[in-house]
C-alpha positions in Angstrom: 0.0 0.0 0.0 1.7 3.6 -1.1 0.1 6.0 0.8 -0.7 9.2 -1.3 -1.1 13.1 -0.2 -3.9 15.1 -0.6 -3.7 15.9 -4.4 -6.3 16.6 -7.2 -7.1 13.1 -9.2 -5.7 14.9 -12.0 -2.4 14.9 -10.9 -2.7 11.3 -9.0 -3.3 9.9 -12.5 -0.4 11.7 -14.2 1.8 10.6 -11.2 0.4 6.5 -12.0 0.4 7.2 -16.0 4.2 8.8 -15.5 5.2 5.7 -14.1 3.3 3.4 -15.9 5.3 4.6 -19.0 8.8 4.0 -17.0 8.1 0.8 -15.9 7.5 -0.1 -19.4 10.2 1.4 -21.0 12.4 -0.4 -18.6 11.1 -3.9 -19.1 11.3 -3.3 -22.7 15.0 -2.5 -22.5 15.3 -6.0 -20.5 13.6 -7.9 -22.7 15.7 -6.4 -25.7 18.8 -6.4 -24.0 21.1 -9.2 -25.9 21.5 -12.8 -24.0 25.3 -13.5 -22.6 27.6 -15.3 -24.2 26.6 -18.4 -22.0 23.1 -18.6 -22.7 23.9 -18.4 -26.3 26.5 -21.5 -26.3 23.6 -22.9 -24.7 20.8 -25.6 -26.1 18.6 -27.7 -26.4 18.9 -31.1 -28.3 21.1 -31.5 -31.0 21.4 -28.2 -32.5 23.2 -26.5 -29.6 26.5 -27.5 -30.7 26.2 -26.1 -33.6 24.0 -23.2 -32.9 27.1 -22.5 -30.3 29.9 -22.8 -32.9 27.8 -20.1 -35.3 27.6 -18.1 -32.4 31.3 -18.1 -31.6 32.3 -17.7 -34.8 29.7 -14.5 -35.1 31.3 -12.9 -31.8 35.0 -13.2 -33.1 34.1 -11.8 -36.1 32.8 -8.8 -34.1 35.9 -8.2 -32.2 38.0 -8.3 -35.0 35.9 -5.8 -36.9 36.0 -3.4 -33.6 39.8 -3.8 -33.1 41.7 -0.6 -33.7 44.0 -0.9 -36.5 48.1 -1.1 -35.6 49.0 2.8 -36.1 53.0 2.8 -36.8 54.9 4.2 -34.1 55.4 7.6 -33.8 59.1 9.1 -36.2 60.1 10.8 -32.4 59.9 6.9 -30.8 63.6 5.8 -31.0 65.1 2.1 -29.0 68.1 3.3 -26.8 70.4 1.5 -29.6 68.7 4.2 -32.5 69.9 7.0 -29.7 73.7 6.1 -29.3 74.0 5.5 -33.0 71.6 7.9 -35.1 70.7 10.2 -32.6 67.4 10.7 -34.7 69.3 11.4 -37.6 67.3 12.3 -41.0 63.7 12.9 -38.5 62.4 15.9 -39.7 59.7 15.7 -37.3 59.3 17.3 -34.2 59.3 15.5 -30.8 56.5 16.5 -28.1 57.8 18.7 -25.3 57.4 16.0 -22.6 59.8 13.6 -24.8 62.1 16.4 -24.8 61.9 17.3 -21.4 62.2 13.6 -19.5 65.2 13.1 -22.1 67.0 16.7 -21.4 66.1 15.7 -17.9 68.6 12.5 -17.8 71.5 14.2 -19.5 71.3 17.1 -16.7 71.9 15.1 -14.3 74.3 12.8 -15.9 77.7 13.3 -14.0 79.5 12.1 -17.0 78.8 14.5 -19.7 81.5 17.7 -18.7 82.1 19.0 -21.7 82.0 18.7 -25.5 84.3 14.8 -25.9 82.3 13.5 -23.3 78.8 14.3 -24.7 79.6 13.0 -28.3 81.7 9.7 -27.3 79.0 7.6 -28.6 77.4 10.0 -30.8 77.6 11.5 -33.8 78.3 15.4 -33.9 75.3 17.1 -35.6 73.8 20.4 -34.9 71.0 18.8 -33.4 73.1 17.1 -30.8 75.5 20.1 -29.9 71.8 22.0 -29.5 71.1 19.6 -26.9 73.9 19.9 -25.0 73.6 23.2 -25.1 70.3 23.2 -23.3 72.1 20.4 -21.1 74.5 23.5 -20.1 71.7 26.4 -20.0 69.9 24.2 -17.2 72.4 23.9 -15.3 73.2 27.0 -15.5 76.8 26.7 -16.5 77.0 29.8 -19.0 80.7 30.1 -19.8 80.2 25.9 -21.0 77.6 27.5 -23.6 80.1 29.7 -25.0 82.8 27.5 -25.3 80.3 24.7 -26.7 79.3 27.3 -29.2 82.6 28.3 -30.2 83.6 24.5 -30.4 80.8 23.8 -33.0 82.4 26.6 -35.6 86.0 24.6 -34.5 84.5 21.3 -35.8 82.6 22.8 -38.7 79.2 22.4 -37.4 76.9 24.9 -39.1 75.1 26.6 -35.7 71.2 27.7 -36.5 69.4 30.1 -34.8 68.4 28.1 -31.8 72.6 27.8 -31.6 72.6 31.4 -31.4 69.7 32.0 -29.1 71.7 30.0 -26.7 74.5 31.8 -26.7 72.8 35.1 -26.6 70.8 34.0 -23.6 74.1 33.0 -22.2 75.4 36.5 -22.9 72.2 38.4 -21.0 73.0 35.8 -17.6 76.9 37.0 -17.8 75.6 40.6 -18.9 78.0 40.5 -22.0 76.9 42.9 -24.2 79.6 43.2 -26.5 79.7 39.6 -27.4 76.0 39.4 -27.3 75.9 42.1 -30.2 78.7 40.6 -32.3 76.4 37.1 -32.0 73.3 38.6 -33.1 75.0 40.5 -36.4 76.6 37.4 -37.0 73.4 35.7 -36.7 72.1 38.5 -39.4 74.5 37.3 -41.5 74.3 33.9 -41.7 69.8 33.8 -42.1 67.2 36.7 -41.0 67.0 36.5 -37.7 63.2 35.2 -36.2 61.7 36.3 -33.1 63.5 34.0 -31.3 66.9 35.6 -32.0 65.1 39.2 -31.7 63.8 38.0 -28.1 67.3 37.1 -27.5 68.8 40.2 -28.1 66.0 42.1 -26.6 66.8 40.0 -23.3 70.7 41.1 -23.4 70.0 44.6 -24.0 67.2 44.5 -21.1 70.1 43.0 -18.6 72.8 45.2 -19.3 70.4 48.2 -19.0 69.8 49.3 -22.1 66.2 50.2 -22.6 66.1 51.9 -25.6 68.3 49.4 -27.7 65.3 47.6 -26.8 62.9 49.7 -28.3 64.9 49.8 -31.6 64.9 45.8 -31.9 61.3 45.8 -31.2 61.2 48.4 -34.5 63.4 46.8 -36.5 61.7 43.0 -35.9 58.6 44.6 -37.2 60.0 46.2 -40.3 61.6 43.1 -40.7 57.9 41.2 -40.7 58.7 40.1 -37.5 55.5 39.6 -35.5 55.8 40.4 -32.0 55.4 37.8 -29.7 53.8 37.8 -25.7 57.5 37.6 -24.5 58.6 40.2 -26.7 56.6 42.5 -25.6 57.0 41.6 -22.0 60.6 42.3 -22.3 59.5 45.3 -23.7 57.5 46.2 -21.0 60.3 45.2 -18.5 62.2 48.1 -20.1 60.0 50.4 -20.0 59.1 49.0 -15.7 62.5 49.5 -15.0 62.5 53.3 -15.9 59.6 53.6 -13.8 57.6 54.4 -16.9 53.6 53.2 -15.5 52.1 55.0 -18.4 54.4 53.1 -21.3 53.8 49.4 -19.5 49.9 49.8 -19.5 50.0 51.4 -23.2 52.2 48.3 -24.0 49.6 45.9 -22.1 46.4 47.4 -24.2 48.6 47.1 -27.1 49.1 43.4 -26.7 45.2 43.4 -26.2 44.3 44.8 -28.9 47.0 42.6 -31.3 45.1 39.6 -29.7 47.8 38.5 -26.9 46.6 37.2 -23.8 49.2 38.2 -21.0 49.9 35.7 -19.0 51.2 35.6 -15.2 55.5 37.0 -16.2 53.1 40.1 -18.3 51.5 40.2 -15.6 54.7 40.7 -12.6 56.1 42.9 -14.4 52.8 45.4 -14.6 53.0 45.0 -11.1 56.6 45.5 -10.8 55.9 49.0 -12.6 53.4 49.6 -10.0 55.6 49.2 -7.1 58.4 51.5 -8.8 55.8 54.1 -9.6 54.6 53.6 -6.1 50.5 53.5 -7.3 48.7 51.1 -5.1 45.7 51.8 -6.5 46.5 50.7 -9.9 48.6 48.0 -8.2 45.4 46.6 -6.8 43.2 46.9 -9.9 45.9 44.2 -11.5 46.6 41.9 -9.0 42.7 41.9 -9.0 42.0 41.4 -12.4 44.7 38.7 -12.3 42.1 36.5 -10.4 39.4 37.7 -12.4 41.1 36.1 -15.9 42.2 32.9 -13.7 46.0 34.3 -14.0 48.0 32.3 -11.1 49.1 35.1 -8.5 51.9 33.4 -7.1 54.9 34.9 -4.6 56.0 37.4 -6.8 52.7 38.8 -7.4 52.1 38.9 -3.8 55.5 40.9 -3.1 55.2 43.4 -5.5 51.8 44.4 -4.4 52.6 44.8 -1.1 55.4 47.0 -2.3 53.3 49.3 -4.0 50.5 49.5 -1.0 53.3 50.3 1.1 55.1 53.2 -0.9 51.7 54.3 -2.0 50.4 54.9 1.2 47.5 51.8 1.6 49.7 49.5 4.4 46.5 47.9 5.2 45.8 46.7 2.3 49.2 45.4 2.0 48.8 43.5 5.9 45.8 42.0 4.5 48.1 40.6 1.5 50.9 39.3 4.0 48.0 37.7 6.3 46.4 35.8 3.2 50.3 34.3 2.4 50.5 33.6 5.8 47.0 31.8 5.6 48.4 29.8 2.6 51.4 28.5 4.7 49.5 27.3 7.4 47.2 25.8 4.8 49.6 23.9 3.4 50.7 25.9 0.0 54.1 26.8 0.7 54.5 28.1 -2.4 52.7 31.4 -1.2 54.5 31.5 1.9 56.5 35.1 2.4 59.8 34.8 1.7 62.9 37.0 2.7 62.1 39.7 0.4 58.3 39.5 1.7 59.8 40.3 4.9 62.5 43.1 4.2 59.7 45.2 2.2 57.2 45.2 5.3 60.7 46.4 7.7 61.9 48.5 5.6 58.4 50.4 5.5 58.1 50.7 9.5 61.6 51.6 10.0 60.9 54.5 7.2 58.0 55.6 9.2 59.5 55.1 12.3 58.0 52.6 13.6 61.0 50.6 15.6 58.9 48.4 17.8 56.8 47.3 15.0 59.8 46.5 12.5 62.0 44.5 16.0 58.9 42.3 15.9 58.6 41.8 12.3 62.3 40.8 12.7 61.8 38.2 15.1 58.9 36.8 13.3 61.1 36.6 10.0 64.1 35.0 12.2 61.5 32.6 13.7 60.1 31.3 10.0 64.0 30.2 9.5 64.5 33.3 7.7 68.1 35.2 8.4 67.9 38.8 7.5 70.2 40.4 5.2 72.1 43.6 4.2 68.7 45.5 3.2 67.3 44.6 6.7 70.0 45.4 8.9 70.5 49.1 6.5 66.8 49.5 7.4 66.5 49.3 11.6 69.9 51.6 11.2 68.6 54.5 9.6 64.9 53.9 11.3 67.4 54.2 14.8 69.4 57.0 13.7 66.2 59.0 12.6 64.3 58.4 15.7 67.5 59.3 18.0 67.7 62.7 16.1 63.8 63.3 17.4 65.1 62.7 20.9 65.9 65.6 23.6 66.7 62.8 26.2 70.4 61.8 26.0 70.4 58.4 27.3 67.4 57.6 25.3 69.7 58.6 22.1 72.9 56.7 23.4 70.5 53.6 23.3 69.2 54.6 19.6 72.9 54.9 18.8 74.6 51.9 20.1 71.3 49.7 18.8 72.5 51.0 15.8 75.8 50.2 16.1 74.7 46.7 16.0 72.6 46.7 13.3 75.4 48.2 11.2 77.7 44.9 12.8 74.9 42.9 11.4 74.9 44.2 7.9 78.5 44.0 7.6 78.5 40.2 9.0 76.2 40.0 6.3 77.8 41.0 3.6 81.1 39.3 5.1 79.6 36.2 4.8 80.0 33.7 1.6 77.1 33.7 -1.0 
């Protein structure tokens, strides 16, 4: 007995009919559905033998017809053996980036391979493999190795292409070379036009030797060149134009990239930021790292640090507390990813020493010794200028002797800390 509520007939008999219709539409899926293999093999008399064997033969049929066809192995798929001895030699197609990675993975942390007889022992010497030992050497971050494996592959007769070149270059910006970084890139001019990888190249070499507007000229000249600019080109760009303290250029430079079509992503992002914070505009600092989490953008520590820069010089230090609590939040969460770092730290004492605000900046101190954290140069510079400016507000002398010899050990501390091997 189903006990029904108070409810017109009419809809009691749309509730039954409802289910009427899905109880029948169920049982008529059951009786359709096909028997099992068993109860076909199955029979009566003397026909189930062969009724069975039909049946069999019917299924394997079936599954033949459904198997995939054998697709031919991939032309990146090579046996260890095909490695050592061809080394992909004569593939013209391209390997996926987790292939390349896992592989470029082994030979960085292979001992063995020191430099350019050790690497091509059991291989053959092709561009191809000296390009791959030169990314062996960029991630490891041995950048004198790049040179001289560059220079080796003109020795041995080795034709270098552009990704050859763009490896040196980048070597060039991490050693801040500019002079052989330009004699690379007009040498790369002369050998094919260069692409926007070499232009990127050169535009990073420029950017770290401080030349800004070397890197406004190669942006001009890849683009009379039919050179379309690419997200990291204009990044770089945009670097330049942040490290001048230029706000106005690296948010015309970020609707530009709109416009073309690019989608920054979270570097494009930092360095608006970074801009921010130089420009000291915490408003506009906000608005980004705001919209960054409105397009999904990950906000992660740099992000974070340069926000809280540019609330603190621009005169909304709540808003950047709130920003230190949430990565404190994340560290206790779990995500220590997010968790403030030294930097994170030095910022926050080096605004309450600048507003005078010793008490506050001691404890911030302790808190950043407590997380593991030893304070540096910047910090130590910080709580000695924050005592000597609050002893000069004094009238009382002993109160200024304490100021004084406070920061007589502050100044210690920085010294020890710049004493003391990187």
């Amino acid at each position: 007995h189903v006990h029904l509520p108070n409810k017109p007939w009419g809809a009691i008999q749309q509730l039954g009919i409802n289910t009427f219709c899905r109880f029948s539409s169920v049982s008529a899926r059951i009786t359709k559905a096909p028997k099992k293999d068993s109860d076909l093999e199955m029979g009566d008399g003397k026909d189930s033998a062969v009724e069975g064997s039909v049946n069999a033969r019917f299924r394997k049929q079936k599954r033949n017809q459904k198997q995939r066809e054998v697709v031919p192995a991939p032309p990146w798929i090579r046996t260890s053996e095909e490695m050592r001895s061809k080394y992909w030699l004569g593939n013209k197609a391209s390997r996926p980036k987790w292939v390349r990675d896992s592989f470029d993975k082994k030979l960085v942390e292979n001992k063995k391979i020191v430099d350019w007889n050790s690497f091509f022992a059991n291989r053959e010497p092709t561009v191809r493999a000296a390009n791959t030992l030169l990314r062996v050497f960029l991630a490891r971050k041995d950048f004198n190795k790049v040179l001289t494996t560059f220079r080796e592959m003109e020795e041995r007769g080795i034709l270098p292409d552009e990704y050859s070149y763009v490896a040196a270059l980048t070597a060039c910006a991490e050693t801040r070379d500019y002079n052989q970084g330009y004699l690379l890139f007009r040498e790369l001019g002369d050998v094919a036009p260069p692409g926007a990888g070499g232009y990127l190249a050169m535009m990073h070499v420029c950017h770290r030797c401080g030349r800004p507007d070397e890197v406004v000229s190669l942006m001009e000249q890849a683009q009379r060149a039919g050179v379309a600019p690419t997200r990291m080109m204009m990044t770089t760009l945009m670097a330049g134009r942040a490290r001048e303290g230029d706000l106005d250029g690296v948010l015309d430079i970020l609707q530009e990239m709109r416009i073309m079509g690019q989608h920054p992503d979270a570097l494009t992002y930092n360095t608006v930021l970074a801009a921010c914070a130089r420009a000291h505009d915490a408003y506009k600092a906000l608005d980004i790292f705001g919209e960054m989490e409105q397009y999904f953008i990950p906000r992660d520590r740099v992000a974070y640090n340069a926000t809280i820069q540019a609330c603190c010089m621009g005169g909304l230090p709540d808003d950047g507390n709130k920003l230190f609590a949430q990565m404190l939040a994340n560290k206790h969460e779990g995500d220590g990813s997010l968790a403030p770092d030294l930097h994170t730290y030095t910022i926050i004492i080096q605004y309450y020493a600048s507003q005078g605000l010793m008490e506050e900046a001691t404890a911030m101190m302790a808190a950043m010794r407590d997380e593991g954290l030893a304070p540096d140069a910047k910090v130590h510079i910080a709580l000695m200028d924050a005592c000597l400016n609050a002893a000069e507000r004094l009238d009382s002398t002993p109160a200024r002797a304490e100021l004084g010899a406070r920061a007589e050990d502050m100044l210690a501390g920085a010294l020890a800390t710049l004493a003391r091997p990187s």
